[in-house]
C-alpha positions in Angstrom: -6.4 -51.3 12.2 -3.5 -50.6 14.8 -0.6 -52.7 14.2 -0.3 -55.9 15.8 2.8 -57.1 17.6 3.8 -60.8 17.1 4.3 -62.6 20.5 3.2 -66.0 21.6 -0.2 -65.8 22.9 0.1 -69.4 25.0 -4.1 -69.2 24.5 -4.7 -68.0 20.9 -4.5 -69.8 17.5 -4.0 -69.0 13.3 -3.0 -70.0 10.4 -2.1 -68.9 6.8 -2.6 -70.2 3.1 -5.9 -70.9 1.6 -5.6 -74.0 -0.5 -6.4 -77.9 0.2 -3.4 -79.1 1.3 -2.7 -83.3 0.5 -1.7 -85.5 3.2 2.0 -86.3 3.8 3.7 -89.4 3.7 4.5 -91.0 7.0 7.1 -90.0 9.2 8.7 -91.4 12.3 6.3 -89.3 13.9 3.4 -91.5 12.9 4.3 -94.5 15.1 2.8 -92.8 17.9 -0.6 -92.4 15.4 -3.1 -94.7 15.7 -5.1 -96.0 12.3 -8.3 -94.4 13.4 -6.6 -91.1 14.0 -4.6 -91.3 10.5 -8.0 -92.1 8.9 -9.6 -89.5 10.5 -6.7 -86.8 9.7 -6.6 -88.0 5.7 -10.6 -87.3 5.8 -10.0 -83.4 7.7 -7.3 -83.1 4.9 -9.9 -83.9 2.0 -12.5 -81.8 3.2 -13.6 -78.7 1.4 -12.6 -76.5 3.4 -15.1 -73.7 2.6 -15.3 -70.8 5.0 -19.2 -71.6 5.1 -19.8 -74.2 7.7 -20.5 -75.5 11.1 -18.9 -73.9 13.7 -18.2 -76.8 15.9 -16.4 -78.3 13.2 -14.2 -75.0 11.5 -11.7 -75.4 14.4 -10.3 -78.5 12.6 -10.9 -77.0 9.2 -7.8 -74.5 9.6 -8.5 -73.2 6.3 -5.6 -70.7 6.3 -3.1 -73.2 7.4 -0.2 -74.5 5.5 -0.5 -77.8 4.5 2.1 -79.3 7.2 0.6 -76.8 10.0 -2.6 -78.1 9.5 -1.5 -82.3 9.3 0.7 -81.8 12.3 -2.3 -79.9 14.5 -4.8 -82.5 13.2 -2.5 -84.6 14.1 -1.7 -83.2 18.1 -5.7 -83.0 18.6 -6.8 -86.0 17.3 -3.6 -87.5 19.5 -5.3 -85.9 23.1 -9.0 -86.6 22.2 -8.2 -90.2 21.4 -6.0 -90.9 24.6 -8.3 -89.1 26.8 -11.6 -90.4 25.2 -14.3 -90.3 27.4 -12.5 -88.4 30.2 -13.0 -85.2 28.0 -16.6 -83.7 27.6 -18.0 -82.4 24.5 -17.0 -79.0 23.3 -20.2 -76.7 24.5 -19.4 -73.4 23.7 -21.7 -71.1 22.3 -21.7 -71.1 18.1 -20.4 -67.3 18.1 -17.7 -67.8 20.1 -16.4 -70.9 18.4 -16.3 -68.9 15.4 -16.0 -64.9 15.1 -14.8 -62.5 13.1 -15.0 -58.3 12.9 -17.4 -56.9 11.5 -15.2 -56.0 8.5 -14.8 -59.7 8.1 -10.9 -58.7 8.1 -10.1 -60.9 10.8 -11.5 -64.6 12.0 -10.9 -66.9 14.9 -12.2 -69.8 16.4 -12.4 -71.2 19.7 -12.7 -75.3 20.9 -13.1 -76.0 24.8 -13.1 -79.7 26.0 -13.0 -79.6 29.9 -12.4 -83.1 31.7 -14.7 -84.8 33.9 -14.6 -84.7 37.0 -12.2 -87.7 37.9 -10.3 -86.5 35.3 -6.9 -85.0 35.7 -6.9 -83.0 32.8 -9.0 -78.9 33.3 -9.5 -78.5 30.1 -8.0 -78.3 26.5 -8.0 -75.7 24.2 -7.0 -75.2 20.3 -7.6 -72.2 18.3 -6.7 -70.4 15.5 -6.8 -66.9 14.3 -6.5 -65.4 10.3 -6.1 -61.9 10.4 -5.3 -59.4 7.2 -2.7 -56.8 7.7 -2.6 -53.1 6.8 0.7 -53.6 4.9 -1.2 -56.6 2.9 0.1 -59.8 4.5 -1.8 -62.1 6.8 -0.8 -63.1 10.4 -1.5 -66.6 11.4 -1.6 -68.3 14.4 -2.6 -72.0 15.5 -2.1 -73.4 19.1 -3.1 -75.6 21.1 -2.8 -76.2 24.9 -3.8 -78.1 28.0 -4.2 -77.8 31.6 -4.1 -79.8 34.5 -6.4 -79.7 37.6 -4.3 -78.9 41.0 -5.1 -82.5 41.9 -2.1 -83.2 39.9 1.5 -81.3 40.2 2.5 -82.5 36.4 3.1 -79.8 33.6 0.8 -78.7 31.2 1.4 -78.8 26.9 1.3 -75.9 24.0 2.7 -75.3 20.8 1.9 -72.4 19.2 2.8 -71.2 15.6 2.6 -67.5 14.8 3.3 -66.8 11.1 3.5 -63.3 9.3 4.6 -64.3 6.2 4.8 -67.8 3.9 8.4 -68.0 4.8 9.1 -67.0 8.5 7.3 -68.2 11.6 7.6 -68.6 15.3 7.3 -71.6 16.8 6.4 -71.8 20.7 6.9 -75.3 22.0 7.1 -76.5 25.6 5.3 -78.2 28.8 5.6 -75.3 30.9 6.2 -76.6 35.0 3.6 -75.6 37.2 6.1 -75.9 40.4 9.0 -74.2 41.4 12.3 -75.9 39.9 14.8 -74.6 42.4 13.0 -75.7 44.9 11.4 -78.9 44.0 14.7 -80.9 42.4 12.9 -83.6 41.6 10.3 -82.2 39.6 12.9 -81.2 37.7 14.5 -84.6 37.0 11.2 -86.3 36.5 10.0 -84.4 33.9 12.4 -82.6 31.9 15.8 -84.6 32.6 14.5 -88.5 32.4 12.4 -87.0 29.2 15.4 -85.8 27.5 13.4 -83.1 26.4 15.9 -80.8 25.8 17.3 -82.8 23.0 14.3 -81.8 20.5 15.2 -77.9 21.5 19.1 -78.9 20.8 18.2 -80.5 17.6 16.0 -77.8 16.1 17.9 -74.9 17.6 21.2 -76.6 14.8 19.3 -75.8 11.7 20.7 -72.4 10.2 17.1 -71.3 9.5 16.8 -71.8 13.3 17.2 -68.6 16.0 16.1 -68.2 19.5 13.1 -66.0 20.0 12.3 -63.7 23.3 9.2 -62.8 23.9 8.3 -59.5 25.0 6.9 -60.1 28.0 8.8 -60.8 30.9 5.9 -62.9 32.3 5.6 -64.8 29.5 8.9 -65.7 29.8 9.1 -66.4 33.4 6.3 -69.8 32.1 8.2 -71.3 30.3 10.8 -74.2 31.3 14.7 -74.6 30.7 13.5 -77.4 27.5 11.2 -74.9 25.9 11.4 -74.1 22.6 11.3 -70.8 21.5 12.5 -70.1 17.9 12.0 -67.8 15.2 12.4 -69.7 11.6 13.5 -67.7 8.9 13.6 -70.1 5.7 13.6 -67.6 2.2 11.2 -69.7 0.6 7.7 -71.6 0.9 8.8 -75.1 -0.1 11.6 -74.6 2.9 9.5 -73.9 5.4 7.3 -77.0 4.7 10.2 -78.8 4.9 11.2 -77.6 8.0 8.0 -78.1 9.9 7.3 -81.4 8.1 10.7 -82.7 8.7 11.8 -81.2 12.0 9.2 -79.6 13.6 6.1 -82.3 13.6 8.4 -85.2 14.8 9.2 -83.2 17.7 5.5 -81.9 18.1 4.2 -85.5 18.3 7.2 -87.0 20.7 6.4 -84.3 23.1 2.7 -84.8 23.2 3.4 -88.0 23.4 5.3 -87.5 26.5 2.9 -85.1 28.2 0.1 -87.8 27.4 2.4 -90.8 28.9 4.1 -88.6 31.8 1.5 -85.4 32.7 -2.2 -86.9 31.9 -2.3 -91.1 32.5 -0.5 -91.1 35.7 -1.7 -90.5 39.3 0.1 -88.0 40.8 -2.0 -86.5 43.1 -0.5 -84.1 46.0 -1.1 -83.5 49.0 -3.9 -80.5 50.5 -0.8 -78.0 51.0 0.4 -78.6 47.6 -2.7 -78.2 46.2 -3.3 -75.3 47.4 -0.4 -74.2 46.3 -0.8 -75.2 42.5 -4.3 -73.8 42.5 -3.2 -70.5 43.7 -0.1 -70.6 41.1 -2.7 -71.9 38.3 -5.4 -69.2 39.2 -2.6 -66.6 38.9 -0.8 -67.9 35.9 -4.2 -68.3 33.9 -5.8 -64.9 35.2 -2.5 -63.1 34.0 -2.1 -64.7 30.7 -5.6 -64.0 29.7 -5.1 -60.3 31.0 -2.0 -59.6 29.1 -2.6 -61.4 26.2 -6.2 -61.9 24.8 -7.2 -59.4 26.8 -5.5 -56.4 24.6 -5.2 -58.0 21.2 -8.6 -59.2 20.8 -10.6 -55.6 21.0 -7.9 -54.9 18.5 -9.0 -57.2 15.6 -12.3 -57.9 17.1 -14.0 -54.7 18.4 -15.0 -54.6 21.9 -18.1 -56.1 21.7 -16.7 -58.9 20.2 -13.9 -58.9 22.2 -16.5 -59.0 25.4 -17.7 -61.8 24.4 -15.3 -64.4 23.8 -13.4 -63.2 27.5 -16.7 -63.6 28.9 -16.6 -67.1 28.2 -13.0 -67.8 28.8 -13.1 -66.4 32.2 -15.6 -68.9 32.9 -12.6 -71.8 32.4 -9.4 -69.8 33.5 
């Protein structure tokens, strides 16, 4: 297999130790949880985990996840599908693109699609994960999830993504990247990343000494994301350390910027105007047609095969 560079996807998804992981104690994180969606986390956390099983459920298996990866995206998801409820339909994709692997079963993904309905803000959402075995005999791993908005609405979307190559170092991709231009629209600005105080969860991370800025390769990758993004490359030395870190510092700040993407971005009419909506569609066709281009588009016939490969972009292209 052809080695595989480590930059954030923005689209993709993995994760990276296969054991049962128990649920954590709460945090000040779980104020914004309700009691259905801790219930429903502690019974994802206490499942079996086996890589045999139904496809529309492995998405929130995350088998290969460390144990504070998988509570704090069990967390995020159940977070959007029980805000958004019945504004989101089912996820419909087709079993083998839910779930795939290569045929030398050295690599697996999945896939999970909820678009909105049509009076609905949000596009779609989308989490995945991919576990993929390295030549030099590590894993990579990488979970993410992200939403998008319809150009009804000017507000920005959400995604964290985690990339891990080894049980002690990870990047962690964090932001609600603007869909407008914020030299020229001031305001959108100040509404959503100044009265947020977004940047304060970047500030705060960005202190730990485990804690290092991280530049993606691509320029266009780059170019999305907004002055509050968080970008970091974590570096702990140990396995115990980096639970800590993402248990203590990285899921608080997870769940109070979902929170603010769910309270800001996807309950609140902010509908534009027909030159502005062109505007944002045009910007959203060419932000989502590029991403999927540079990204997915050359790492997935990689670890998949073509055929593969083929088939999962088939499908993508249908929301992007």
């Amino acid at each position: 297999m052809a080695a595989v560079s480590i930059q954030p996807h923005f689209l993709s998804s993995t994760l990276s130790v296969p054991f049962l992981p128990p649920p954590f104690p709460a945090s000040p994180s779980s104020t914004f949880l309700s009691k259905t969606t801790r219930l429903m986390i502690s019974s994802c956390l206490s499942s079996s985990g086996s890589p045999i099983m139904d496809p529309q459920t492995k998405f929130k298996e995350f088998p290969y996840a460390l144990a504070p990866i998988k509570t704090l995206m069990l967390e995020l998801v159940s977070s959007v599908e029980t805000r958004l409820g019945s504004s989101l339909l089912p996820c419909s994709l087709p079993p083998d693109v839910q779930y795939y692997h290569n045929s030398s079963g050295s690599a697996e993904a999945t896939l999970f699609v909820r678009s909105g309905i049509p009076t609905s803000p949000v596009d779609f959402i989308l989490g995945s994960w991919i576990h993929c075995k390295l030549p030099s005999g590590g894993t990579l791993n990488i979970t993410s999830l992200s939403t998008y908005l319809k150009s009804s609405t000017e507000a920005p979307n959400f995604i964290i993504e985690i990339i891990q190559s080894t049980p002690t170092s990870f990047v962690l991709v964090l932001d609600m990247p603007p869909r407008k231009d914020l030299i020229l629209y001031t305001e959108y600005l100040k509404t959503f990343y100044e009265d947020t105080e977004l940047d304060k969860h970047r500030q705060r991370l960005e202190k730990l000494p485990e804690v290092t800025p991280y530049s993606s390769p691509s320029l266009f990758i780059r170019a999305l994301t907004s002055p509050t993004g968080i970008l970091v490359r974590i570096e702990a030395g140990e396995t115990t350390k980096t639970e800590e870190i993402i248990q203590d510092h990285v899921r608080p700040a997870a769940n109070e910027i979902i929170k603010i993407w769910l309270d800001s971005c996807a309950s609140v009419n902010r509908e534009v105007g027909e030159a502005d909506k062109d505007y944002l569609a045009k910007r959203d066709l060419i932000t989502r047609t590029k991403t999927l281009e540079i990204d997915l588009g050359t790492s997935l016939p990689r670890l998949f095969g073509q055929q593969v490969a083929d088939r999962v972009l088939g499908v993508l292209k249908g929301f992007f």
